[in-house]
N, CA, C and O of each residue as an XYZ file, in Angstrom:
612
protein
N      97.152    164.283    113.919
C      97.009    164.951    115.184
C      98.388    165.006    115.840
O      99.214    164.094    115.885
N      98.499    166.370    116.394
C     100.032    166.288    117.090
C     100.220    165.536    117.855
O      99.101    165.052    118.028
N     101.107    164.877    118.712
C     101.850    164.483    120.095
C     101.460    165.491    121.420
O     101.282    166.709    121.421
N     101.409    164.699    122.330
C     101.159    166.090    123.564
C     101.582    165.416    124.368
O     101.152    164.263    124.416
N     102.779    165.932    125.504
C     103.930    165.411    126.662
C     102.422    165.662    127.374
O     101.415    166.313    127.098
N     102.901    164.682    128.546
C     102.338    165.131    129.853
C     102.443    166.246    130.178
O     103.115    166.872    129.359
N     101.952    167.087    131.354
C     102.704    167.891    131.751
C     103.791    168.097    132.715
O     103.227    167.636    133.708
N     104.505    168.321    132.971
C     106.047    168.232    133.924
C     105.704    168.009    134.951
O     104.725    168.656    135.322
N     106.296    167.020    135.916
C     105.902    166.736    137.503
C     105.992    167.960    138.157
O     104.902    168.286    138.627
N     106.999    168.862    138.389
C     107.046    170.409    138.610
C     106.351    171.263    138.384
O     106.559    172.381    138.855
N     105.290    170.986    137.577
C     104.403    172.246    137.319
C     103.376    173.022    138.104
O     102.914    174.147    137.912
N     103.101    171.976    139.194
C     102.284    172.593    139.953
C     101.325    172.687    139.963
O     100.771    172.441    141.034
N     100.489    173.096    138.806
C      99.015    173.481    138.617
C      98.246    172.293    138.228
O      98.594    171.495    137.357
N      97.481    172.249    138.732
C      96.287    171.067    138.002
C      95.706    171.162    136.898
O      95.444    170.023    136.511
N      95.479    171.669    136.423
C      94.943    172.258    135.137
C      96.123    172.531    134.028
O      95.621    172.809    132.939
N      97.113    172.527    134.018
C      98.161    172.496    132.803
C      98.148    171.621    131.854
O      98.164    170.424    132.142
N      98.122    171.974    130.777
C      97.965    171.121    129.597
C      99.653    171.113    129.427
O     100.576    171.676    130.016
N      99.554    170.243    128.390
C     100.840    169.682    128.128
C     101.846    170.126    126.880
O     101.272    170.095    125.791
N     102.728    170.383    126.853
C     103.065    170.901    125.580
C     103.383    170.123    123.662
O     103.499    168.956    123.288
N     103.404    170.862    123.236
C     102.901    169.776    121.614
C     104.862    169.547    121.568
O     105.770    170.197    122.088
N     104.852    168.639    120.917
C     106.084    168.109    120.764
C     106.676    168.043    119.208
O     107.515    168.921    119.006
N     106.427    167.242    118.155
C     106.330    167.130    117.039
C     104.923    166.975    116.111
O     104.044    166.206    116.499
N     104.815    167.495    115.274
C     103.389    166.695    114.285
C     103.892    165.772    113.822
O     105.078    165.605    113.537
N     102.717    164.850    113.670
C     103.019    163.666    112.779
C     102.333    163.929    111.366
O     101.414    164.735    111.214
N     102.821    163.247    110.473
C     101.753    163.194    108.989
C     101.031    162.084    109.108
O     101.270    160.891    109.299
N      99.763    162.983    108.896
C      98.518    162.334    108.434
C      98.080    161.613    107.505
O      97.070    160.909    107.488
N      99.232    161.875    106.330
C      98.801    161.353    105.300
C      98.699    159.579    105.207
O      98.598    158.969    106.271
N      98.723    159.018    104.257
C      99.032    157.534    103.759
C     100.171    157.531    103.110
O     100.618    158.520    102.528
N     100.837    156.179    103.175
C     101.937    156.361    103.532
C     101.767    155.468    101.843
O     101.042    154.488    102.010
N     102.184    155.573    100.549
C     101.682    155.321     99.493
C     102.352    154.193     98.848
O     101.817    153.260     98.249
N     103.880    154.453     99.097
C     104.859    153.126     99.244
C     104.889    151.709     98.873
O     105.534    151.011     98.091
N     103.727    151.510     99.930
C     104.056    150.270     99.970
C     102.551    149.825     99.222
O     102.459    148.929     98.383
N     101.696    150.450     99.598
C     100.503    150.386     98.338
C     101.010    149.996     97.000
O     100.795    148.894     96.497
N     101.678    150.929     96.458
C     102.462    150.659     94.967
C     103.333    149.784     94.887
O     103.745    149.409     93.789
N     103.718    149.359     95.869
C     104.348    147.628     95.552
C     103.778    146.695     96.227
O     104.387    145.688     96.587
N     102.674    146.893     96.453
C     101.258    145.947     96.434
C     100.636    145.670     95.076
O     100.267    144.645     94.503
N     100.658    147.070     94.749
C      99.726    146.943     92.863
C     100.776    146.285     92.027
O     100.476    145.423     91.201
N     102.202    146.745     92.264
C     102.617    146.410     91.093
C     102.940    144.483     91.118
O     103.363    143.737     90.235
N     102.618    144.287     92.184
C     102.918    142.393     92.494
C     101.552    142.084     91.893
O     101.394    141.149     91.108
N     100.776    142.724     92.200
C      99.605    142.109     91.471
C      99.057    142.356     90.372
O      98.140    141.791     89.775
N     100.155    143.927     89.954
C      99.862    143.713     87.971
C     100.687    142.253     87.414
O     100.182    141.242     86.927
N     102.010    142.541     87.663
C     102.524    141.053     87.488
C     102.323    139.641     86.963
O     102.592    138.968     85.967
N     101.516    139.499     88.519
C     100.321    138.133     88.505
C      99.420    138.099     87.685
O      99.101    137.009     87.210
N      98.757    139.289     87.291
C      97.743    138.955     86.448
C      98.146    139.050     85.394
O      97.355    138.580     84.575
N      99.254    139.543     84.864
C     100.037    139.711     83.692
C     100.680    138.392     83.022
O     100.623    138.052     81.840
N     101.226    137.830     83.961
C     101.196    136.270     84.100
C     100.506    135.229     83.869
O     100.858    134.214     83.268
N      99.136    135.563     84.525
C      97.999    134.638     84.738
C      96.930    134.827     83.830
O      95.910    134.151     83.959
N      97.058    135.810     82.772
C      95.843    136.081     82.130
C      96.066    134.960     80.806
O      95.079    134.266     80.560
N      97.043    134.790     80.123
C      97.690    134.244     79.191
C      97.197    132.445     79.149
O      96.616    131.882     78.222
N      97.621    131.877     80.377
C      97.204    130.649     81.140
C      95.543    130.510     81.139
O      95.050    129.386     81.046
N      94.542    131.913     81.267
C      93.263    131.676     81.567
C      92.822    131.456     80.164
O      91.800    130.775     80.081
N      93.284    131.820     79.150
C      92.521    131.739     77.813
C      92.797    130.235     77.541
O      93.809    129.626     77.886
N      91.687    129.716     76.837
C      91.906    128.207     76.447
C      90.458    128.501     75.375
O      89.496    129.256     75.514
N      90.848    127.493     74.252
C      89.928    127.076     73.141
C      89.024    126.595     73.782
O      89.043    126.352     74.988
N      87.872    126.358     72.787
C      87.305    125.352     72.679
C      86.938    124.197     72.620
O      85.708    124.246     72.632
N      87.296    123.070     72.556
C      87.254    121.505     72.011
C      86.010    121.494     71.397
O      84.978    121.802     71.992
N      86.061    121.138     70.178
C      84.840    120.769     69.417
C      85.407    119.791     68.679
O      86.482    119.766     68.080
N      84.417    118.864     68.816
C      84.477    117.092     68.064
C      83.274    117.668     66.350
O      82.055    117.839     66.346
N      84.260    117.811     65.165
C      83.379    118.017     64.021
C      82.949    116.743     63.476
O      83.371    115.589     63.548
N      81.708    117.479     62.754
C      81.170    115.705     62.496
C      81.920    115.804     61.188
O      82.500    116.728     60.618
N      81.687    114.414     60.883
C      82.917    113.463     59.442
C      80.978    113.567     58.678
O      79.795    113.486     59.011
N      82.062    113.840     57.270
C      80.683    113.756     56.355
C      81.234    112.886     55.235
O      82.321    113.244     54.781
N      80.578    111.635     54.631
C      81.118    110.715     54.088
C      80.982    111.341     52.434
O      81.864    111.186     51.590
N      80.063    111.855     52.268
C      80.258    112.791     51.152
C      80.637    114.197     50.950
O      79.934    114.683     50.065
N      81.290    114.844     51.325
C      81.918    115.877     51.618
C      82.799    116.140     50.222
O      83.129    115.236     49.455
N      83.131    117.624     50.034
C      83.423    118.152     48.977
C      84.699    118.849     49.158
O      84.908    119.339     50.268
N      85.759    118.992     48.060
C      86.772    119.835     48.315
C      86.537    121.131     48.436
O      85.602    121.493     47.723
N      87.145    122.170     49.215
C      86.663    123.380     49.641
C      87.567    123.994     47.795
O      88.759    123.840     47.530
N      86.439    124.687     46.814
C      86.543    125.220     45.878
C      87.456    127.067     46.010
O      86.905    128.156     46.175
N      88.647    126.822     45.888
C      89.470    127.771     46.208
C      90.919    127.982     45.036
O      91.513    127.022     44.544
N      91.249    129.368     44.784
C      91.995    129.106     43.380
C      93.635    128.686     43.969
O      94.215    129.407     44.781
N      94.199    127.503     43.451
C      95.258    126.732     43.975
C      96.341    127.114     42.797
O      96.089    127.006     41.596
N      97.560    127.569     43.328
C      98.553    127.182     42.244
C      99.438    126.162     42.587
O     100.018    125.899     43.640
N      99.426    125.660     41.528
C     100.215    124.229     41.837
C     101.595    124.690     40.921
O     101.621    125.383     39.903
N     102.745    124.040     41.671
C     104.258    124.038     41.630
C     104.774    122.691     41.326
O     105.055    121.955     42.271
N     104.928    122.291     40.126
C     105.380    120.389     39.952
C     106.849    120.716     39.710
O     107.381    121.689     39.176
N     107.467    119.333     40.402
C     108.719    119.631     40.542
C     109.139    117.865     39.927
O     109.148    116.887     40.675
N     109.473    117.819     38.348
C     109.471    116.595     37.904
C     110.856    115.608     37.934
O     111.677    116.366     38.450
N     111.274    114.849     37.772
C     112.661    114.193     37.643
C     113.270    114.563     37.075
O     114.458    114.604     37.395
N     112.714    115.171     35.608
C     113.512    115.794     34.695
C     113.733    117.164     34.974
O     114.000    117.954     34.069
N     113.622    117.574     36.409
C     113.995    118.748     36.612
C     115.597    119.110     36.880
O     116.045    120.257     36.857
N     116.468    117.759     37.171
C     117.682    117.927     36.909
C     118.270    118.010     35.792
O     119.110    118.910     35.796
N     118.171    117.320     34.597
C     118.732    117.758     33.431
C     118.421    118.943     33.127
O     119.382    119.642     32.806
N     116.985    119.634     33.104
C     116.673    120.772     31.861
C     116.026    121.823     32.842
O     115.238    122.599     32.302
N     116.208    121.954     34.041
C     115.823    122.595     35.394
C     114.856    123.605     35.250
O     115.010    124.767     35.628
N     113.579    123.021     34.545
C     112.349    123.539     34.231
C     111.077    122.428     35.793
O     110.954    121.365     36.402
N     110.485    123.856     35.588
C     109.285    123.047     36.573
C     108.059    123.371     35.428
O     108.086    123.921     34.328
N     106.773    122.641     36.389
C     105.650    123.615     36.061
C     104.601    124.264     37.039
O     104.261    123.991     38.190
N     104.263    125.119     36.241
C     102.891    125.662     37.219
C     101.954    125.485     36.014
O     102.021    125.874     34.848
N     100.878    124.617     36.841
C      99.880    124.511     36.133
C      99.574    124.049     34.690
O      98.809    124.540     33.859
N     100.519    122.789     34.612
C     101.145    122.315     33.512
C     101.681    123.095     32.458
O     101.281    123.007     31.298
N     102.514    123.800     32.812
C     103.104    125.063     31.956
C     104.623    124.887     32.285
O     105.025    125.115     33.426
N     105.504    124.464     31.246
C     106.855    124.597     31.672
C     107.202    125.839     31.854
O     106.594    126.692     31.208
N     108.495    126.332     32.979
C     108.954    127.438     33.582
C     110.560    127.206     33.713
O     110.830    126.346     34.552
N     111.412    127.647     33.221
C     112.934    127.625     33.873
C     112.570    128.148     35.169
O     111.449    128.621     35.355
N     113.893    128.065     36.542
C     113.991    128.159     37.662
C     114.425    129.595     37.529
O     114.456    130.272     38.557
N     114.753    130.117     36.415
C     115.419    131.454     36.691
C     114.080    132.530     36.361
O     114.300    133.741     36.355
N     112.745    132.022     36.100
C     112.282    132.900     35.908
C     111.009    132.798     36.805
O     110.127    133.633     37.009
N     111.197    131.339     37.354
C     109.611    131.494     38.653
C     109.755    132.199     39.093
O     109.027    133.043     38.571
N     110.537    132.847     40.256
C     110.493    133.641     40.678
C     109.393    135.212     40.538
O     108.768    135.898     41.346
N     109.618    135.239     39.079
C     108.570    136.569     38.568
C     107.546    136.349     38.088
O     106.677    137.197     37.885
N     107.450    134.735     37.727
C     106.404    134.341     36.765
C     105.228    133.828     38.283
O     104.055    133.597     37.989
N     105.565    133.725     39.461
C     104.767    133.443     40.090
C     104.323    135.048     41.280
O     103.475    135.094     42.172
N     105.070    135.911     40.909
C     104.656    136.848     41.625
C     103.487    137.500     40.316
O     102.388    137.903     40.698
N     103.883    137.555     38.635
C     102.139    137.993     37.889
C     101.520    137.255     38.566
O     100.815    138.036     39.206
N     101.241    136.137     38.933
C     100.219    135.013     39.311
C      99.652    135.143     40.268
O      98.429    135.028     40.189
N     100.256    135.435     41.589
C     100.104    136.472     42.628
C      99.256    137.456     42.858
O      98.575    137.708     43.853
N      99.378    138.058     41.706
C      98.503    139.554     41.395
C      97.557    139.435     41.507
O      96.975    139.972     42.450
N      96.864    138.608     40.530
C      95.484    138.216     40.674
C      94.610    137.067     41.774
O      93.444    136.763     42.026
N      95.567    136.802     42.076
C      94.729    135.545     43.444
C      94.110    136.421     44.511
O      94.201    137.644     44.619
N      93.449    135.542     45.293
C      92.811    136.580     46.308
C      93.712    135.606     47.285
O      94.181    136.383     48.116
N      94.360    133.758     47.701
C      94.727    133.078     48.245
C      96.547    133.430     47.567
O      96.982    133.162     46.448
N      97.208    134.044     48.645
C      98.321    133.797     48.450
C      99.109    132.564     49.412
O      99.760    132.579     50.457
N      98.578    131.311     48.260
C      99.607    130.410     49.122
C      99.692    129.405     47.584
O      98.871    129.371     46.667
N     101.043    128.622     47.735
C     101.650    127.900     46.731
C     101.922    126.241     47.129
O     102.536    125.769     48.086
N     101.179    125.531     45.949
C     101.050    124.086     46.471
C     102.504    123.265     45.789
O     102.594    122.985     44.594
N     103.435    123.004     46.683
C     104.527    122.562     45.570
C     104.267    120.801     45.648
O     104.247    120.187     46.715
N     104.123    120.310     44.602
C     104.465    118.649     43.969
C     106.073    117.999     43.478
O     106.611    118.096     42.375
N     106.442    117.507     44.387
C     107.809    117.030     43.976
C     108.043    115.709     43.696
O     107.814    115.020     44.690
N     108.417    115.058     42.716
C     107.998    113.605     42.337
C     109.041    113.078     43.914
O     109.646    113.689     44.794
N     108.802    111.743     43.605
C     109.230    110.783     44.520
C     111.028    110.439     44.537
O     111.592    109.805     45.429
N     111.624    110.972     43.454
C     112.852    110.179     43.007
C     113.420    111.964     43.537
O     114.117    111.937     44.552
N     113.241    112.985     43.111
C     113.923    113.960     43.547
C     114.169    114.194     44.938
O     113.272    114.075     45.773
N     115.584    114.590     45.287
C     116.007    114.603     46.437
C     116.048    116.161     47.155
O     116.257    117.186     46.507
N     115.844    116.124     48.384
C     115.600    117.506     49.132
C     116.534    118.549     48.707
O     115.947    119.612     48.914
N     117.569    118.757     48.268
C     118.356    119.681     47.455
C     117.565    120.509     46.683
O     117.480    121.701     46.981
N     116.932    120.020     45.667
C     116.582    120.291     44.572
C     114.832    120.527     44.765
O     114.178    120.849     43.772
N     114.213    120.355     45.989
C     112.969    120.868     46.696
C     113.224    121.953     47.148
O     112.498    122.937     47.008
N     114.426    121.927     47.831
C     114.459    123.462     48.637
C     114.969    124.568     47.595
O     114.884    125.778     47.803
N     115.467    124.027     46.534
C     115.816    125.479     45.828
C     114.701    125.889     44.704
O     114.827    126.727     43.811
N     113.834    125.253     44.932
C     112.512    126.180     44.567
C     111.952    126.548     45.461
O     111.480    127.671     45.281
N     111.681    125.954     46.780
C     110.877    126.268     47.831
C     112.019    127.527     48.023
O     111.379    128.501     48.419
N     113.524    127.891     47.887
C     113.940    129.353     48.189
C     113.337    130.252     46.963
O     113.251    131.476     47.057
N     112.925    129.514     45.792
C     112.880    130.733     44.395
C     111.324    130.744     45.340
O     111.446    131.403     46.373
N     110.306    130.297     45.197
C     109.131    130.425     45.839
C     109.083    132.158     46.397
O     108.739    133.250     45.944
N     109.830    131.426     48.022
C     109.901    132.692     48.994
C     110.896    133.877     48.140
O     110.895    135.009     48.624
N     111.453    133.713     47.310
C     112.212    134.906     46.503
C     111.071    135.491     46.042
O     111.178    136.710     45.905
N     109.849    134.947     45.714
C     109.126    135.399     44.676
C     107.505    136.202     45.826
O     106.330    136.428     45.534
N     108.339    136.392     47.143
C     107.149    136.822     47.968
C     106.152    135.890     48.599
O     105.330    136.394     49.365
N     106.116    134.507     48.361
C     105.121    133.570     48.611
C     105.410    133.697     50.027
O     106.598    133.878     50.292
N     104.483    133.637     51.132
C     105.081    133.396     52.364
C     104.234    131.815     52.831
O     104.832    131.061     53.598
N     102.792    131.413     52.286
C     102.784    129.934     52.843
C     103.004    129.222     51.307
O     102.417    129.371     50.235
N     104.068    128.432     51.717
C     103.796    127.162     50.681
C     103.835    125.700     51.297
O     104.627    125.331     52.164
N     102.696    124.813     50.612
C     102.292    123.611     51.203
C     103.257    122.747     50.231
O     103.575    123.032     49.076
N     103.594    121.758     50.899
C     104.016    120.548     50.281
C     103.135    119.209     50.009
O     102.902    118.362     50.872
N     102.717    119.167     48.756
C     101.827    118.036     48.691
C     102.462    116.399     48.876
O     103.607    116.090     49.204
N     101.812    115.890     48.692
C     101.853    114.393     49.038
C     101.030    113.482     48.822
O      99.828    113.714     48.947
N     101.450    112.356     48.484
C      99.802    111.450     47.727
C      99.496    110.648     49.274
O     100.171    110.761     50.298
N      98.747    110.146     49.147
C      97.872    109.866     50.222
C      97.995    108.009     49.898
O      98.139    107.614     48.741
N      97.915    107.052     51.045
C      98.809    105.867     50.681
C      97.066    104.831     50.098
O      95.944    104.624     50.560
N      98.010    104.413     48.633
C      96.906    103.871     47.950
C      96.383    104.715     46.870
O      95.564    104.255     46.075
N      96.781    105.845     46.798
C      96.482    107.101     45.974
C      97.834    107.132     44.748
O      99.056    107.061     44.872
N      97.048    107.251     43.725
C      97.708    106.953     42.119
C      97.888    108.630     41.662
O      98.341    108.924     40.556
Protein backbone atom coordinates (compact mmCIF):
# COMPACT_ATOMS: atom_id res chain seq x y z
CA UNK A 1 0.00 0.00 0.00
CA UNK A 2 1.35 3.46 -0.86
CA UNK A 3 2.40 6.24 1.74
CA UNK A 4 -0.09 9.21 1.99
CA UNK A 5 1.32 12.89 3.48
CA UNK A 6 -1.15 14.59 5.42
CA UNK A 7 -2.57 17.17 3.77
CA UNK A 8 -0.68 20.70 3.85
CA UNK A 9 -1.63 23.06 6.78
CA UNK A 10 -2.41 25.66 3.84
CA UNK A 11 -4.83 23.87 2.12
CA UNK A 12 -7.77 25.06 3.36
CA UNK A 13 -10.36 22.63 2.56
CA UNK A 14 -11.56 20.03 4.89
CA UNK A 15 -12.04 17.40 2.81
CA UNK A 16 -8.50 17.19 0.99
CA UNK A 17 -6.94 14.07 0.81
CA UNK A 18 -3.41 13.86 0.92
CA UNK A 19 -0.99 13.28 -1.68
CA UNK A 20 0.79 9.64 -2.42
CA UNK A 21 4.43 10.01 -1.89
CA UNK A 22 6.42 6.81 -2.73
CA UNK A 23 5.13 2.98 -3.06
CA UNK A 24 6.49 0.64 -1.00
CA UNK A 25 7.04 -3.21 -2.04
CA UNK A 26 4.81 -5.53 -0.96
CA UNK A 27 6.61 -8.23 -1.54
CA UNK A 28 8.78 -10.55 1.08
CA UNK A 29 11.76 -9.65 1.50
CA UNK A 30 13.47 -13.38 0.67
CA UNK A 31 17.06 -12.68 1.93
CA UNK A 32 17.14 -13.37 4.90
CA UNK A 33 14.70 -16.43 4.70
CA UNK A 34 17.56 -18.10 2.62
CA UNK A 35 20.04 -17.63 5.21
CA UNK A 36 17.69 -18.97 7.62
CA UNK A 37 17.39 -22.32 5.43
CA UNK A 38 20.71 -22.48 4.60
CA UNK A 39 21.90 -22.44 8.70
CA UNK A 40 19.58 -25.00 9.08
CA UNK A 41 20.55 -27.21 6.07
CA UNK A 42 23.96 -27.11 7.72
CA UNK A 43 22.76 -28.28 11.13
CA UNK A 44 21.06 -30.98 9.95
CA UNK A 45 23.79 -31.84 7.65
CA UNK A 46 25.87 -31.99 10.65
CA UNK A 47 23.50 -33.57 12.93
CA UNK A 48 22.14 -36.31 10.89
CA UNK A 49 25.50 -38.34 10.87
CA UNK A 50 25.65 -38.12 14.98
CA UNK A 51 21.77 -39.42 14.96
CA UNK A 52 22.55 -42.81 13.37
CA UNK A 53 23.83 -45.32 15.97
CA UNK A 54 23.83 -49.33 15.85
CA UNK A 55 22.40 -51.54 17.62
CA UNK A 56 24.01 -53.30 20.71
CA UNK A 57 23.22 -56.83 20.63
CA UNK A 58 24.77 -59.25 23.32
CA UNK A 59 25.05 -62.78 20.91
CA UNK A 60 24.59 -65.83 22.65
CA UNK A 61 28.06 -68.13 22.96
CA UNK A 62 27.24 -71.66 21.72
CA UNK A 63 29.58 -74.22 23.31
CA UNK A 64 29.21 -76.38 20.33
CA UNK A 65 29.33 -74.22 17.54
CA UNK A 66 30.79 -74.91 14.10
CA UNK A 67 33.27 -73.26 11.74
CA UNK A 68 31.38 -71.14 9.23
CA UNK A 69 32.05 -73.68 5.97
CA UNK A 70 33.48 -71.16 3.36
CA UNK A 71 36.23 -71.79 0.48
CA UNK A 72 39.63 -70.42 2.26
CA UNK A 73 42.93 -70.04 0.51
CA UNK A 74 45.57 -70.46 2.63
CA UNK A 75 49.15 -68.68 2.00
CA UNK A 76 52.07 -70.61 4.26
CA UNK A 77 54.96 -68.71 4.60
CA UNK A 78 57.71 -71.41 5.96
CA UNK A 79 61.40 -70.78 7.40
CA UNK A 80 62.66 -72.25 4.53
CA UNK A 81 61.27 -69.54 2.70
CA UNK A 82 64.58 -67.72 2.91
CA UNK A 83 66.87 -70.07 1.32
CA UNK A 84 64.62 -71.43 -1.66
CA UNK A 85 61.89 -68.43 -1.54
CA UNK A 86 59.04 -70.80 -2.27
CA UNK A 87 55.72 -70.58 -0.26
CA UNK A 88 52.62 -72.63 -0.35
CA UNK A 89 49.09 -72.43 -1.15
CA UNK A 90 47.36 -75.16 -0.09
CA UNK A 91 50.24 -77.34 0.45
CA UNK A 92 51.50 -76.77 -3.00
CA UNK A 93 54.96 -75.28 -3.37
CA UNK A 94 54.98 -71.81 -5.39
CA UNK A 95 58.19 -69.54 -6.13
CA UNK A 96 57.44 -65.77 -5.10
CA UNK A 97 57.83 -64.83 -8.68
CA UNK A 98 54.94 -66.58 -9.74
CA UNK A 99 52.13 -66.12 -6.82
CA UNK A 100 51.32 -63.37 -7.96
CA UNK A 101 49.43 -65.13 -11.13
CA UNK A 102 49.09 -68.36 -9.59
CA UNK A 103 46.76 -66.76 -7.04
CA UNK A 104 44.84 -64.51 -9.33
CA UNK A 105 43.71 -68.44 -11.55
CA UNK A 106 42.62 -69.16 -7.96
CA UNK A 107 40.72 -66.08 -7.75
CA UNK A 108 38.71 -66.92 -10.72
CA UNK A 109 36.91 -69.42 -9.34
CA UNK A 110 36.18 -68.38 -5.63
CA UNK A 111 33.08 -66.69 -4.93
CA UNK A 112 35.24 -65.25 -1.33
CA UNK A 113 37.96 -63.08 -2.50
CA UNK A 114 40.02 -62.94 0.55
CA UNK A 115 43.58 -64.64 1.33
CA UNK A 116 44.56 -66.33 4.67
CA UNK A 117 48.41 -65.81 5.00
CA UNK A 118 50.39 -68.35 7.73
CA UNK A 119 53.82 -67.18 8.57
CA UNK A 120 55.85 -69.48 10.82
CA UNK A 121 57.09 -67.97 14.05
CA UNK A 122 60.97 -67.58 13.27
CA UNK A 123 60.30 -65.44 10.00
CA UNK A 124 60.73 -61.86 10.35
CA UNK A 125 58.30 -58.98 9.07
CA UNK A 126 60.49 -58.30 5.93
CA UNK A 127 59.86 -61.33 4.42
CA UNK A 128 55.77 -61.22 5.50
CA UNK A 129 55.35 -58.10 3.82
CA UNK A 130 56.84 -59.08 0.56
CA UNK A 131 54.26 -61.53 -0.03
CA UNK A 132 51.60 -59.67 1.63
CA UNK A 133 52.94 -56.90 -1.46
CA UNK A 134 52.99 -60.07 -4.17
CA UNK A 135 49.36 -60.86 -2.60
CA UNK A 136 47.99 -57.22 -3.33
CA UNK A 137 50.10 -57.40 -6.79
CA UNK A 138 47.99 -60.27 -7.49
CA UNK A 139 44.54 -58.14 -6.93
CA UNK A 140 43.75 -59.64 -3.43
CA UNK A 141 42.35 -56.67 -1.60
CA UNK A 142 41.47 -58.50 2.06
CA UNK A 143 44.17 -60.60 3.35
CA UNK A 144 43.98 -62.03 6.97
CA UNK A 145 46.91 -62.87 8.95
CA UNK A 146 46.57 -66.02 10.83
CA UNK A 147 47.79 -66.86 14.18
CA UNK A 148 47.61 -69.85 16.55
CA UNK A 149 45.60 -69.28 19.39
CA UNK A 150 47.67 -69.69 22.94
CA UNK A 151 47.83 -73.46 23.82
CA UNK A 152 47.05 -74.27 20.17
CA UNK A 153 49.61 -76.83 18.38
Amino acid sequence: MPKVLASAPNAGGRHQRGRRVSPTLSEINVVPMVDVMLVLLVIFMVAAPMLQRGVEVNLPVATRSQEISTEQVFVDLPISYRQNRRVFIDKEPIRIDVLPERVRQIMLTRTTKIVYLRGDAQVNLQELYEVFDRLREAGVVNVGIISAAPGEQ
